[in-house]
N, C-alpha and C positions, 0 to 999 in steps of 0.2 A: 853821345847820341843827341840830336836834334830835338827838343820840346814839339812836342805837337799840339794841334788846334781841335781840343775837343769839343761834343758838339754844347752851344751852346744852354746856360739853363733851362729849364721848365719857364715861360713868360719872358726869358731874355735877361735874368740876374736873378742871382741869390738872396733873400733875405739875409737878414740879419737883426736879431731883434735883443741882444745881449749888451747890456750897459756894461762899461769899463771905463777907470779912471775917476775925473769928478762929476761924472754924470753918475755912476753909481753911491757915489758916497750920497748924493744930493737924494737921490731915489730912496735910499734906507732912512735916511731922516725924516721923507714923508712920509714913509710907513706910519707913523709913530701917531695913533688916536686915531687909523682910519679903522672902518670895521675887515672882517678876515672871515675869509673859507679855506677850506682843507679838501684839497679837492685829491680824485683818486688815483690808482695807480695806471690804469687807462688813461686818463687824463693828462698826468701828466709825459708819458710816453708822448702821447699827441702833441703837447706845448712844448717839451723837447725837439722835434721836428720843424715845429712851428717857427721855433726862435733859431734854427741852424739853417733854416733854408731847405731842409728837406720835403716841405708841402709845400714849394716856391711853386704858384707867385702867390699861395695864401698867406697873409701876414699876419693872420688873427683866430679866430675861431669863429666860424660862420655866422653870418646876421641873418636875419629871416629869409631876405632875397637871395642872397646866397643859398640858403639852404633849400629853401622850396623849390629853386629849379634845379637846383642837382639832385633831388628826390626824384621828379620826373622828368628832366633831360638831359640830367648827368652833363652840367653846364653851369658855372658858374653866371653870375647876373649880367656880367658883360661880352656872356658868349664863350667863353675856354670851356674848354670838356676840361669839368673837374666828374668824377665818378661819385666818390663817398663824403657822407655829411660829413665834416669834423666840426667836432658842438662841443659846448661845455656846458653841464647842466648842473639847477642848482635848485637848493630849497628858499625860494620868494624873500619868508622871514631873514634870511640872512645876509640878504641885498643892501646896499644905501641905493639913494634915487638916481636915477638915470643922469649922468651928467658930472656927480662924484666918483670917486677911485676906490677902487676896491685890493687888497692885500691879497697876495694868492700864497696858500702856505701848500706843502704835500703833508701826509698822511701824518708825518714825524711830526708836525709844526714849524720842522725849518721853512725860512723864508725862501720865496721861490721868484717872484716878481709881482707887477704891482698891471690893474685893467683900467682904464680908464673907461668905465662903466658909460656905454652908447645904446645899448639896446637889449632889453628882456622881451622874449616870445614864447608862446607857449607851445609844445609839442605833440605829438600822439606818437606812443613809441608804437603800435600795431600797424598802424599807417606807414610810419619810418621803416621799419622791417618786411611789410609785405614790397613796400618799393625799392629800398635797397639792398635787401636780401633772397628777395623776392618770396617770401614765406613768413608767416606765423607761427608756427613750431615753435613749441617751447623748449626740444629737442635741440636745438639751433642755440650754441652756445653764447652766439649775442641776442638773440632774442628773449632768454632767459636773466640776461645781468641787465638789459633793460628795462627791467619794470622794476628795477632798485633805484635805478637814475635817478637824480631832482626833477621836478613840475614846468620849471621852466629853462630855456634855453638861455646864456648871455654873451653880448659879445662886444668889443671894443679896442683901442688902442693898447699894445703890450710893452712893457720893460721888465724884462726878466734883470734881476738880478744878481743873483744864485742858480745856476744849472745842475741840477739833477748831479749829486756827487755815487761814483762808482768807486769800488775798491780794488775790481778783479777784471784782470786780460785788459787794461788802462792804456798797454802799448797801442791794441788795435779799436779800443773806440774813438772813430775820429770823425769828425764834420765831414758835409760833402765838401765845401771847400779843399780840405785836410786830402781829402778823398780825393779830388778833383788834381791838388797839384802831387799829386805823387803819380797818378796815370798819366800825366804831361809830362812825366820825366821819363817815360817808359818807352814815348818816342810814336806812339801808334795814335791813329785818331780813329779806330772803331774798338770800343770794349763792349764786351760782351758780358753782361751782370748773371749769377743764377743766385736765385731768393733760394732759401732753405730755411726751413726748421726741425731736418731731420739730421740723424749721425748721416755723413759721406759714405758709402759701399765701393766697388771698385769700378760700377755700372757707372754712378754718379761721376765718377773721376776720370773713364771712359769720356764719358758725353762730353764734362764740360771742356776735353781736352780738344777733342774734335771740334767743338763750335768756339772754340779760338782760331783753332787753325784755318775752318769754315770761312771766318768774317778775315783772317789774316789781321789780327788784332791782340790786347789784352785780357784776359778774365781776372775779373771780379766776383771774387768770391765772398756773396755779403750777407751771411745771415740773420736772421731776425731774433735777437737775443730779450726783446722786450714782450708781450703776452702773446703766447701763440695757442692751439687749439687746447684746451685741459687734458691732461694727462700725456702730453710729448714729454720727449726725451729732453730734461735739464738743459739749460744752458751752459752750465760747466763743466758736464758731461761731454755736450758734442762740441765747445771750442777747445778742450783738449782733442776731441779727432781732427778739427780740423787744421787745427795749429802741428799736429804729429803728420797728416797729410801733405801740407806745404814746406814743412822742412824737407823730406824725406821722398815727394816724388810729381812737383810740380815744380817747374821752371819759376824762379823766384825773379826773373828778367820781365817778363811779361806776366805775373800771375800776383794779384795784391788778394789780403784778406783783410777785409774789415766789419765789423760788426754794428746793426742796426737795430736800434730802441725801438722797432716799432711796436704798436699794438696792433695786433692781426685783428680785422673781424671776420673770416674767413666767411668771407662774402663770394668766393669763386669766377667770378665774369667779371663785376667790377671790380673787384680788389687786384685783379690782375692789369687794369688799366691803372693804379692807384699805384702800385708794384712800378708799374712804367716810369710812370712821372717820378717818383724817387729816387729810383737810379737814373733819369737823365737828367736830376738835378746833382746827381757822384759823377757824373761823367761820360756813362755809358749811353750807348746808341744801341743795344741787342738787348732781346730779355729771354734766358730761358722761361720755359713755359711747358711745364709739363701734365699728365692725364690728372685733372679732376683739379687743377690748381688752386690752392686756399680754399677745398671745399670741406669742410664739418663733417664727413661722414656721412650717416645714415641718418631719416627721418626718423618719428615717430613709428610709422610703417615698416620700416626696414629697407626704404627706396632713398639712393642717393638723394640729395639735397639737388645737385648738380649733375649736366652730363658731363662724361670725362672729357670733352673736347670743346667743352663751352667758353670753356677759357682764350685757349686759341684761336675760338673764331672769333671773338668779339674783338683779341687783342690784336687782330689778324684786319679785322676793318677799319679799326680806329689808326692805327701803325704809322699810319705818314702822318695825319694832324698831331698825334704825341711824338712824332722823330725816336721812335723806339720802334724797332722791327722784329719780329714775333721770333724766336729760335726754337721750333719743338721741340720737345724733351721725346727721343723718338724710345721706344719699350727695348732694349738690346738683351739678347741670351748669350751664356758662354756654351764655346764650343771647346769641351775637354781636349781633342784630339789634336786640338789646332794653337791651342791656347791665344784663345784670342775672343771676344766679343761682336756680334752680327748682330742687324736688326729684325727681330723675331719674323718670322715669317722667310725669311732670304737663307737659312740655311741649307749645306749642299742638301740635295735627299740622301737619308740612310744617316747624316751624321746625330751624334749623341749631342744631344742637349742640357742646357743644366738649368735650372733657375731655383730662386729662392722666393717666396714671397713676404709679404711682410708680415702676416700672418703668422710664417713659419718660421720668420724668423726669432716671433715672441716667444711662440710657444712649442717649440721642436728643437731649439736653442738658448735662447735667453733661460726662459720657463724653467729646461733643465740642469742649467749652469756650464753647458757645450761649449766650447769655442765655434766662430763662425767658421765655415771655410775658407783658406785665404785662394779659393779662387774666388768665392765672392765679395769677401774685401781684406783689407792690409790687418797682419795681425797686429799692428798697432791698434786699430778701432778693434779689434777683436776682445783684446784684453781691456782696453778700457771701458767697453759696454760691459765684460763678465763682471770686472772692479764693483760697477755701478750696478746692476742689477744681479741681484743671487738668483739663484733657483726656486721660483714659484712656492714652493712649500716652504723657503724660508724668508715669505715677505708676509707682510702683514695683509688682513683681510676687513672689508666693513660690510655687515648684514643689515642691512637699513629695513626694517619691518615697519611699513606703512597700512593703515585701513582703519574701519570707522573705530569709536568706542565699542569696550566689548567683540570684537573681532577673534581675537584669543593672542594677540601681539605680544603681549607680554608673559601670556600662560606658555607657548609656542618659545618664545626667548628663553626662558626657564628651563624650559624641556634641554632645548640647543646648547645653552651653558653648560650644563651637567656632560651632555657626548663628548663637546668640545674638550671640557676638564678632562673627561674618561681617556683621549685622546694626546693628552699632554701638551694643548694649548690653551698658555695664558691669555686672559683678554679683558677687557673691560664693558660693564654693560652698561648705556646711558639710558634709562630707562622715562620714558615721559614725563611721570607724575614725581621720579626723584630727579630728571632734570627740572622741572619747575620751583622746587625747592629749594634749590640750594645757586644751578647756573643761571637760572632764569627769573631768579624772585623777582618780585616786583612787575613782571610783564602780565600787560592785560590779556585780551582773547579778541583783540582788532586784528583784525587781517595783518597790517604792519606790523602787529606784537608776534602775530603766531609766526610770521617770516622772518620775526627777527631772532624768537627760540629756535627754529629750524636750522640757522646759518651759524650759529653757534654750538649745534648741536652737531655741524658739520664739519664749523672749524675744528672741534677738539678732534673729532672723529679721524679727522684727515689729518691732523697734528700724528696723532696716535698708531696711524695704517703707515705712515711716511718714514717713522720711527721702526717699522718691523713688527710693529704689534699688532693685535686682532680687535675688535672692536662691534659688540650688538648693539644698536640703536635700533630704540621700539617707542615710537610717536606716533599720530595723527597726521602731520604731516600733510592736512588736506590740501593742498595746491602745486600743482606743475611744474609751477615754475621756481619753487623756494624747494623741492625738492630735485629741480636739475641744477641751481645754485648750487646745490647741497654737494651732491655727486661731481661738481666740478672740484670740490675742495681734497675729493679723496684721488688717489693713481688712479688714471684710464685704466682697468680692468680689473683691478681690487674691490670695485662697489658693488654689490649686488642688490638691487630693489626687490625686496621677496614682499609683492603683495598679498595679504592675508584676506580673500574675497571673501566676506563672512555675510551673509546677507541682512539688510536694516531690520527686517523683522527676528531675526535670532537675534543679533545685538539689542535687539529691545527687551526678547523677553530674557535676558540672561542678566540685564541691566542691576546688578546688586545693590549698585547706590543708587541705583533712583532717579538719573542725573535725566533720562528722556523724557522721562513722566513730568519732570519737572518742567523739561523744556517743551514737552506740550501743552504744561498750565500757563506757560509766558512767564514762568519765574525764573527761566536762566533765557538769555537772548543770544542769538549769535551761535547756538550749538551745533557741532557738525553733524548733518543728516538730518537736522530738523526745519532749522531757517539758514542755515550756511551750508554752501554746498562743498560734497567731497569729489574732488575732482582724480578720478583712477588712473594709474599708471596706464600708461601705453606701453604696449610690449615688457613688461618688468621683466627682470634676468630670471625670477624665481616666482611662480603663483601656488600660494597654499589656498584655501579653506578652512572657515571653522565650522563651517555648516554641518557636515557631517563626523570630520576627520578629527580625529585628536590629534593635542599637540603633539604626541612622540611620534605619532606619523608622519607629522609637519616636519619637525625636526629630522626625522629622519631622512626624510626626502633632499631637505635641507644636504647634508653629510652627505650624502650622494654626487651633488653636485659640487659639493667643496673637492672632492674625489674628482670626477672627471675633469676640473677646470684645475686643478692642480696642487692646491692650496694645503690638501690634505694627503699623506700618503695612504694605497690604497692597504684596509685593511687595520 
């Protein structure tokens, strides 16, 4: 078969920003006495990219012009629709001066590449997120890992040295290049990409089957194996489904699978232009696009983030300046009698319909340890989601009791311990004043300190729930957004936030130590509810009172709901 002429990259050529030979050796010798940062795992997801060509024609990490008008015109400074900021942010102190080299290490302290330090800016991440996210929500999974960020932004010439080393599914992470010349072999010059960070159903493999055949081209099948929304299904979870779905029932002639380091900020409109430009830097010219795309769920409120079709239309106007043209993800149902899938709405009258939603599929299946139907997917994914997730009552759970001092948190924890025992689950309780002791010593009561006992109170926590275990945490926890941090660390739907709404004036007078009184003489400063504010859950999974209620009531109400959400059996 004849190589075909894909279309060309994003700007007209790939980056490439990866030293080899003696340019790298020369590169590690000047490491040697410059200063160093450790920069994060979002980060470097993004400078992986950066250095493969996949944010071609960006070869850097935004400078201020850059970044300010893709903030508000989703345009980089010389005019290209770029959509999302890509920034590297840093703490000041850790800088050499503008004009010297800076070391980039990752988390590990291995060596990663070297910046030739051009430009420090400063940011507003509220600003950065009401414009590129279009919301302030602390709900909003990057709106919340944003206020950990660095102060300032930096940016300059790159040489990576060292790329991001992987251990696992190594066959299929490849460069767009890598990408690019294996769909030249395939013979077709339109592919058609679908982004994913879900397990594949049979719906899924419907669709993407049709919109190959649709454009009369190849699919690319390229999931997003680098940060996606908290609490998705593993990545090694679903490239076993999808590596057991292309052995076994996609044409391996025209169907490639390969895996993508991104970090999502599940931005929904723009991320879906963003989504464009990366796959038409792999090859492709189509992009599925399906209801609510890269959107975070629900608000604060309970009202999407997104509408389900904003994706589409934005990626639906912009389509010919990015040479990716929009492919809907159209909603299809099975029809039992026919065996076959229709799009919802289009079937005959009178026939029997099936669907599954995803909803139901956690917790009507997964939850109970069911296999899925294999009408609605292969029981290869069937058995590898029951593998990966047990039965609801035998995963682990985290009760996060948040509210002022004196609320009854921890009399309320007490109560819950005991049921829980009575009930024949072990657990672990992190309790405030003995997390300060012992995990937290040494932290002060700055804002920055109480965020940083909170994140650590939630790494264990999510350590401890991911493991199968149960886990009470009962802190202060006054702030939004160090407790939706928090909650990112544990499984999507194992966290429960049970605010305990106790009112400041019973917390005062029930105050045993003394601690409010004090903080109205000005002998403790910074205390929450006095001069530092307690910012309340919105929507919590669970609201007690100490106002009235005693803790076994709390508790018990508690039990209740471990019961109907699954956790517990009933009885």
């Amino acid at each position: 078969m004849s190589k075909s002429k894909l279309i060309a990259p994003y700007g007209g050529k790939l980056v490439n920003l990866v030293a080899t030979g003696k340019e790298r050796d020369v590169l590690i010798e000047r490491t040697k006495g410059l200063k160093a940062i450790q920069i994060s795992q979002r980060a470097l997801n993004d400078l992986e990219l950066l250095a493969t060509g996949a944010f071609s024609p960006l070869d850097r990490f935004m400078d201020k012009a850059d970044y300010e008008r893709v903030l508000s015109e989703m345009r980089l400074s010389d005019g290209t629709l770029f959509p999302m900021p890509i920034t590297l942010t840093a703490d000041p102190a850790e800088l050499p001066t503008v004009g010297e080299e800076l070391v980039i290490r990752n988390a590990l302290n291995d060596l990663i590449g070297i910046m030739k330090l051009e430009e420090i800016y400063t940011w507003d991440p509220e600003k950065e997120a009401r414009l590129s996210l279009g919301t302030d929500d602390s709900r909003h999974p990057l709106v919340s890992e944003m206020s950990r960020w660095g102060k300032v932004c930096i940016s300059g010439e790159l040489k990576i040295i060292n790329m991001p080393k992987y251990y696992d599914f190594v066959d299929i992470r490849q460069t767009p290049a890598e990408v690019r010349a294996e769909l030249e072999e395939m013979g077709n010059e339109n592919v058609v990409a679908f982004q994913t960070r879900n397990p594949l159903h049979r719906v899924h493999e419907e669709l993407t089957k049709r919109a190959a055949k649709q454009i009369g081209g190849s699919l690319l099948i390229h999931p997003v194996v680098g940060m996606t929304k908290p609490g998705d299904v593993d990545h090694y979870t679903r490239v076993r489904v999808y590596k057991a779905l292309l052995e076994n029932y996609y044409d391996k002639k025209s169907t490639k699978l390969s895996l993508l380091p991104l970090a999502m900020r599940m931005a929904g409109p723009r991320e879906a232009l963003l989504h464009a430009i990366i796959r038409r830097n792999h090859g492709a010219n189509h992009l599925i696009v399906g209801r609510d795309h890269a959107g975070p769920g629900n608000d604060s409120t309970g009202k999407p983030f997104y509408g389900p079709f904003d994706a589409q239309e934005m990626l639906s106007k912009y389509e010919e300046e990015l040479g990716v043209k929009m492919v809907p993800f159209k909603w299809l149902v099975y029809l039992p009698d026919r065996n076959e899938y229709v799009e919802a709405g289009k079937a005959p009258e009178g026939e029997r319909v099936l669907t599954i939603s995803g909803t139901q599929v956690r917790d009507d299946y997964l939850a109970k340890g069911e296999l899925l139907p294999d009408w609605f997917t292969r029981p290869e994914t069937a058995e590898i989601l029951r593998e990966s997730y047990p039965a609801r009552h035998n995963q682990g759970f985290c009760i996060w009791f948040t509210g002022l001092s004196g609320s009854g948190k921890s009399a309320t924890a007490r109560a819950l311990t005991d049921l829980l025992l009575e009930r024949g689950k072990q657990l672990t309780v992190l309790d405030g004043d003995v997390v300060r002791t012992h995990l937290s010593k040494g932290l002060g009561f700055s804002a920055e300190d109480r965020d940083t006992n909170i994140m650590r109170i939630g790494y264990v926590a999510g350590e401890i729930v991911r493991h199968g275990g149960n886990v009470i945490c009962a802190a202060i926890s006054p702030y939004r957004n160090a407790r939706n941090e928090a909650r990112k660390l544990v499984p999507e739907g194992n966290f429960m936030m049970t605010y305990v709404d106790t009112s400041l004036e019973v917390c005062e007078a029930r105050d045993v130590k003394g601690l409010y009184a004090m903080a109205r003489r000005g002998e403790i400063k910074g205390f929450t509810g006095v001069d530092d504010p307690y910012e309340a859950p919105i929507n919590p999974e669970i609201t007690v009172t100490g106002d009235e209620i005693t803790p076994e009531e709390n508790a018990l109400k508690i039990i209740t709901y471990l019961e109907e959400q699954g956790f517990l059996l009933n009885g």
